[in-house]
C-alpha positions as CSV (number, residue, x, y, z in Angstrom):
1,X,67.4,-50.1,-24.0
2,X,64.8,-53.7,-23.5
3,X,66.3,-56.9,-23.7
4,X,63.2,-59.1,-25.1
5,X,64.3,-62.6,-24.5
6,X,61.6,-64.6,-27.3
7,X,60.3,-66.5,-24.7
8,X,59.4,-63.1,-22.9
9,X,58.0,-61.1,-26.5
10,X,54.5,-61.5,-25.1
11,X,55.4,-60.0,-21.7
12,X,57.2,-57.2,-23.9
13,X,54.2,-56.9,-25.6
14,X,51.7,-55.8,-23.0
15,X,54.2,-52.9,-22.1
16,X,53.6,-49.4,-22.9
17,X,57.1,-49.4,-24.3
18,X,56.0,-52.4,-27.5
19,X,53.4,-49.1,-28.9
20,X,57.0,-46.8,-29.3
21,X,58.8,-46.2,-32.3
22,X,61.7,-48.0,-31.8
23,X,65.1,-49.1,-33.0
24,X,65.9,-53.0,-32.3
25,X,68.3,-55.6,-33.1
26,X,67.4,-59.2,-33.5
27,X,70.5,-61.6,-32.4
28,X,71.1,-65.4,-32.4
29,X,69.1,-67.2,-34.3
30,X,70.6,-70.0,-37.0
31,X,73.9,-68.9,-35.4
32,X,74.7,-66.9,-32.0
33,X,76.4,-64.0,-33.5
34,X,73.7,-63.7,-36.2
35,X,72.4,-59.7,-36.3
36,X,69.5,-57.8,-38.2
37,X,69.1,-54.6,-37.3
38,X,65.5,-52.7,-38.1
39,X,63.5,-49.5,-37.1
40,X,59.7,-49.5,-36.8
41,X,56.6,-47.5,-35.9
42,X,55.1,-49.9,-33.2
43,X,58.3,-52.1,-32.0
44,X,55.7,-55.0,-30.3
45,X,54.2,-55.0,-33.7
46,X,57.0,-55.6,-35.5
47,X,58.7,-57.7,-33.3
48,X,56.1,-60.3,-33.2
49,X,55.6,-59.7,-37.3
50,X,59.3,-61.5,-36.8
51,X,58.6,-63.8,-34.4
52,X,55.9,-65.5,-36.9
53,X,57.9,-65.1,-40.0
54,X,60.6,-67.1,-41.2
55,X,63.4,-64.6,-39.7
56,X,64.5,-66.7,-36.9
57,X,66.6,-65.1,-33.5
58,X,66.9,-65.7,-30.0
59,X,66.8,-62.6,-28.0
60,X,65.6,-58.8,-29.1
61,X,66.8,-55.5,-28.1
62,X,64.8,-52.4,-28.3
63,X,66.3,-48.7,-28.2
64,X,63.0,-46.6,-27.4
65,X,62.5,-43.0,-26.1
66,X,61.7,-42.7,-22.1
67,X,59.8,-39.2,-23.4
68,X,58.2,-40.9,-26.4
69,X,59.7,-37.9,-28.9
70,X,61.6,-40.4,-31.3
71,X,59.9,-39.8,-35.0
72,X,60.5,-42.1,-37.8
73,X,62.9,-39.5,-38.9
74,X,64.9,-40.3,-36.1
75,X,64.8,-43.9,-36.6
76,X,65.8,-44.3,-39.7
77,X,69.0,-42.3,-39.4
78,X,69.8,-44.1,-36.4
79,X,69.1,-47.8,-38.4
80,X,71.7,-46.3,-40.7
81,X,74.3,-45.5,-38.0
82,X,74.0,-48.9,-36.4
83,X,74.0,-50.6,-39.7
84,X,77.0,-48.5,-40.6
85,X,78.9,-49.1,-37.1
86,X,78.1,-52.8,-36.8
87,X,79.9,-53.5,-40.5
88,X,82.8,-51.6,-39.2
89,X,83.1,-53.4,-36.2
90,X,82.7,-57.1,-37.8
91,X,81.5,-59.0,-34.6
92,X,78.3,-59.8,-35.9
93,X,77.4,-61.5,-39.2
94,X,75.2,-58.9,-40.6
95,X,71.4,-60.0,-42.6
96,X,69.9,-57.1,-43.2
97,X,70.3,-57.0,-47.0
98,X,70.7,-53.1,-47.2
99,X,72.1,-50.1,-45.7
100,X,69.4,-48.7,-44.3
101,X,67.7,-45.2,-45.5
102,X,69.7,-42.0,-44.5
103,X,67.5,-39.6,-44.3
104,X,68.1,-35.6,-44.4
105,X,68.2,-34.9,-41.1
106,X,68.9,-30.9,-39.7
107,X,72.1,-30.7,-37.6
108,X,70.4,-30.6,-34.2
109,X,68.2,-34.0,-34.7
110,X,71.7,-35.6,-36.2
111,X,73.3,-34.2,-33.0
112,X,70.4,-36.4,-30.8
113,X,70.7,-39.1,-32.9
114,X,74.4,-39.6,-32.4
115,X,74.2,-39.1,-28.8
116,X,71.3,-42.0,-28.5
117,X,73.4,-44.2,-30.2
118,X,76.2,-43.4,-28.1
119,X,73.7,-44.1,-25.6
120,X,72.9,-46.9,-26.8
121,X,76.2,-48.3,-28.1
122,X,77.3,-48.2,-24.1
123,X,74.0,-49.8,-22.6
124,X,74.2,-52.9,-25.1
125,X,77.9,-53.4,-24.4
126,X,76.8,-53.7,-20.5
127,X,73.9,-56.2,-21.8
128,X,77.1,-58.3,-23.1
129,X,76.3,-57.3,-26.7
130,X,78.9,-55.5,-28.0
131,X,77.7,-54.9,-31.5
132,X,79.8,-51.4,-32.0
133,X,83.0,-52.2,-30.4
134,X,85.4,-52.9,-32.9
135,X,87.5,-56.1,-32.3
136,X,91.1,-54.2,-32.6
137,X,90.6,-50.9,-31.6
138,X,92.2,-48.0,-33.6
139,X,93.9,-46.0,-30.4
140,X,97.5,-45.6,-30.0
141,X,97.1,-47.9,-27.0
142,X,95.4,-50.8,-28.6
143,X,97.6,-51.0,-31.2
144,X,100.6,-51.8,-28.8
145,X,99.0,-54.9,-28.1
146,X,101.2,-57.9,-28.5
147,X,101.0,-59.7,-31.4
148,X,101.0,-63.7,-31.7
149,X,102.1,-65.9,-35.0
150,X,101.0,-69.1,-36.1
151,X,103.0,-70.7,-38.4
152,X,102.7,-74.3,-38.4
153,X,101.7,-76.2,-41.3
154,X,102.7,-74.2,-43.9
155,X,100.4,-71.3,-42.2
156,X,101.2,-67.7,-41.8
157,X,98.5,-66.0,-39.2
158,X,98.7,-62.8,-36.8
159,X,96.4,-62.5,-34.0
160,X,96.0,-60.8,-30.8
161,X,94.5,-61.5,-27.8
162,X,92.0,-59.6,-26.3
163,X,89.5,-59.6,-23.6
164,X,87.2,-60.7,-25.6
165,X,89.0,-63.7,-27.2
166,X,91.9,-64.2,-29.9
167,X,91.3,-62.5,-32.9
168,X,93.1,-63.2,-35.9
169,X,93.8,-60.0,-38.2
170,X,92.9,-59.9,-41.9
171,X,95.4,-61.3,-44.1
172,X,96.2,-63.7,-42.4
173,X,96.6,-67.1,-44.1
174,X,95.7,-70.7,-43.2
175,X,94.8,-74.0,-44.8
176,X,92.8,-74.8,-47.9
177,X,91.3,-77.9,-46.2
178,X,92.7,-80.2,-43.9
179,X,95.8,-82.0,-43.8
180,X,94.8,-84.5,-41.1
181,X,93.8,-88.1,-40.9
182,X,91.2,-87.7,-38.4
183,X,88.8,-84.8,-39.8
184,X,86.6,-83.7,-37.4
185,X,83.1,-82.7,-38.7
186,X,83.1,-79.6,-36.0
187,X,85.7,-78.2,-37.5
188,X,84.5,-78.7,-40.8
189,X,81.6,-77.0,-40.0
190,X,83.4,-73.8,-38.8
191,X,85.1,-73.6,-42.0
192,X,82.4,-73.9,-43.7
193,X,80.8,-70.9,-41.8
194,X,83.5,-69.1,-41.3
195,X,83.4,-69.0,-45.5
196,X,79.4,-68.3,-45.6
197,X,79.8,-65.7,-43.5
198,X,82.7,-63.8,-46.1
199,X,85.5,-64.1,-43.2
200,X,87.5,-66.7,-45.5
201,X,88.5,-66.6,-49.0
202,X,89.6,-69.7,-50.3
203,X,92.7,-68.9,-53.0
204,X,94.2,-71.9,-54.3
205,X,95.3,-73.6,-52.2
206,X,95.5,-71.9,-49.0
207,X,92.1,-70.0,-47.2
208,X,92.4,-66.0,-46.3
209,X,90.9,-64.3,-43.4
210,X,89.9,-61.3,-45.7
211,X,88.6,-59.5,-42.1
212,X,89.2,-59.6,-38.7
213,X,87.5,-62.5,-37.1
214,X,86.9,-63.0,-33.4
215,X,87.0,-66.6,-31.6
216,X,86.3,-67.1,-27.9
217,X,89.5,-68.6,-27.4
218,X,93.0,-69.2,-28.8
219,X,92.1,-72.7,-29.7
220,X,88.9,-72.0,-31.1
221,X,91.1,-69.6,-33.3
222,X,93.8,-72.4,-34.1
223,X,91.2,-74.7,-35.0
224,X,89.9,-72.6,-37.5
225,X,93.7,-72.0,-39.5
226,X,94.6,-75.6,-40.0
227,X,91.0,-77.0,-39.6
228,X,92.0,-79.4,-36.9
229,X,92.4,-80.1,-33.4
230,X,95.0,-77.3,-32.3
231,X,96.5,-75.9,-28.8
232,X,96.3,-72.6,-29.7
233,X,98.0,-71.5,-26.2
234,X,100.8,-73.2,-27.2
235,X,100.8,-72.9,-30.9
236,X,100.5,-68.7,-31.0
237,X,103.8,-67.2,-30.5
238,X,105.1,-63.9,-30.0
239,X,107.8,-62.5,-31.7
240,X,110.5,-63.6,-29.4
241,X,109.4,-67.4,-29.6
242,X,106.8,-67.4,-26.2
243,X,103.7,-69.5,-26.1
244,X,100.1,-67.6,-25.4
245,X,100.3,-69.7,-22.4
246,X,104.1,-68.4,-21.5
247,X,103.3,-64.9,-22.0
248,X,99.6,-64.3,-20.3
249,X,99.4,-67.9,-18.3
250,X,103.0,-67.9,-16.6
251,X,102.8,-64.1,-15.9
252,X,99.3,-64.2,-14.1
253,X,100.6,-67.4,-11.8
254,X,103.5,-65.3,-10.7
C-alpha cells in the first residue's frame, strides 16, 4: 500500500510500482472525507488520467502486488469489496457512481482477494485512513459503549463517543433550520452538506440523520443538530443526567 500525495504523483510515477495493476482510492478533494475508489491496468496511468481531468482529490493510495501476480480479475473483485465495505462503514462520502463489477472468481482467487483486502483494510487504517472501519462497531463490546442524549431545542439525538470523534446514530433528530438570531454561515454550510451528502433528511419540520455520521468532536456534532453554536461537552448527556465533559473530562483528571 503507496500513499501518492498529488504533489508527489510524478515522483510515483517514475516508480516501477505506477506500471502495476493496481487498486487505489482517491481522497480529499472538494471535501476531506470525499472517496472514489477504482482499479486499473497501469495505476501511474490512470492516476495522472485523474489528475488532468475534472475529478479533483488530494492524496492517492495504491494497493499493488510486491510479486506483480495481481490480474484484472483480481482487481475488479477487490474494487467491489472496497466499494461494498466503504458503504457499510459510512466514513467516507462515496463518488463512484456504481458498484463496481463482481466478477466470477474460483474459490482460491476469492480467498486471496479477501486476505489482500484484509491486508489492505489494516495498512490504510495505520496511514490514518480508515475507510473500512465502521463508525459503531457491531461487537458485543462496542455496543456497551455509553450512550449520550441531546435534547435541547426541541431535539431528540443519540450519540456516542468514540476515539475517533462523537458520532451521532441514525435516527436521531435535530432542527429543520435554525432557531437562532445570529446564523452562522459555517454552520449553514454543514447542513447544507451534511444534506448533499444523504446523512440528513429534512421531514417537516425537523432534519433526520438517516445514517450514522461521524464529527471530530462533540461540538462539531452539536453544531450540526441545532445548526448553531453548541457546547457539545456539556450539552450530550448520559442517561443519568452527566455532561460529556463530567463523564470522560472529570474521570481522566482524577
Amino acid at each position: 500500500v503507496i500513499q501518492v500525495p498529488r504533489s508527489l504523483l510524478k515522483t510515483f510515477s517514475s516508480m516501477s510500482e505506477a506500471k502495476q495493476v493496481g487498486l487505489y482510492f482517491l481522497i480529499g478533494g472538494n471535501n476531506e472525507d470525499d472517496l472514489y475508489i477504482g482499479q486499473t491496468g497501469e495505476i501511474g496511468k490512470r492516476l495522472n488520467q485523474h489528475a488532468n481531468g475534472e475529478k479533483q482529490w488530494d492524496t492517492a493510495i495504491v494497493v499493488v502486488s510486491m510479486t506483480q501476480n495481481l490480474t484484472q480479475t483480481h482487481e475488479l473483485f477487490l474494487e467491489s469489496i472496497a466499494i461494498k465495505h466503504s458503504l457499510e462503514a459510512g466514513r467516507y462520502n462515496l463518488l463512484n457512481g456504481n458498484n463496481g463489477s463482481m466478477p466470477y472468481a474460483p474459490l482460491p482467487l476469492e480467498a486471496d482477494c479477501l486476505e489482500i483486502h484484509n491486508l489492505s483494510s489494516t495498512l490504510l487504517s495505520t496511514l490514518g485512513f480508515p475507510i473500512f472501519k465502521k463508525l459503531v462497531s457491531d461487537s458485543n463490546e462496542e455496543n456497551e459503549q455509553e450512550l449520550f442524549y441531546f435534547t435541547r431545542s426541541g431535539t431528540d439525538a443519540t450519540a456516542i463517543y468514540t476515539t475517533d470523534g462523537m458520532v451521532i446514530l441514525k435516527g436521531s433528530k435535530a432542527l429543520a433550520k435554525p432557531t437562532v438570531k445570529r446564523i452562522r454561515e459555517s454552520d449553514l454550510a454543514l447542513r447544507e452538506k451534511l444534506i448533499a451528502q444523504g446523512n440528513i433528511k429534512i421531514e417537516g419540520d425537523i432534519a433526520v440523520f438517516v445514517k450514522d455520521t461521524l464529527f471530530k468532536s462533540p461540538s462539531g456534532a452539536s453544531n450540526a443538530i441545532v445548526v448553531a453554536a453548541s457546547n457539545g461537552w456539556v450539552d450530550f448527556k448520559n442517561a443519568q443526567g452527566k455532561t460529556l465533559s463530567e463523564v470522560y473530562r472529570y474521570k481522566q483528571n482524577k
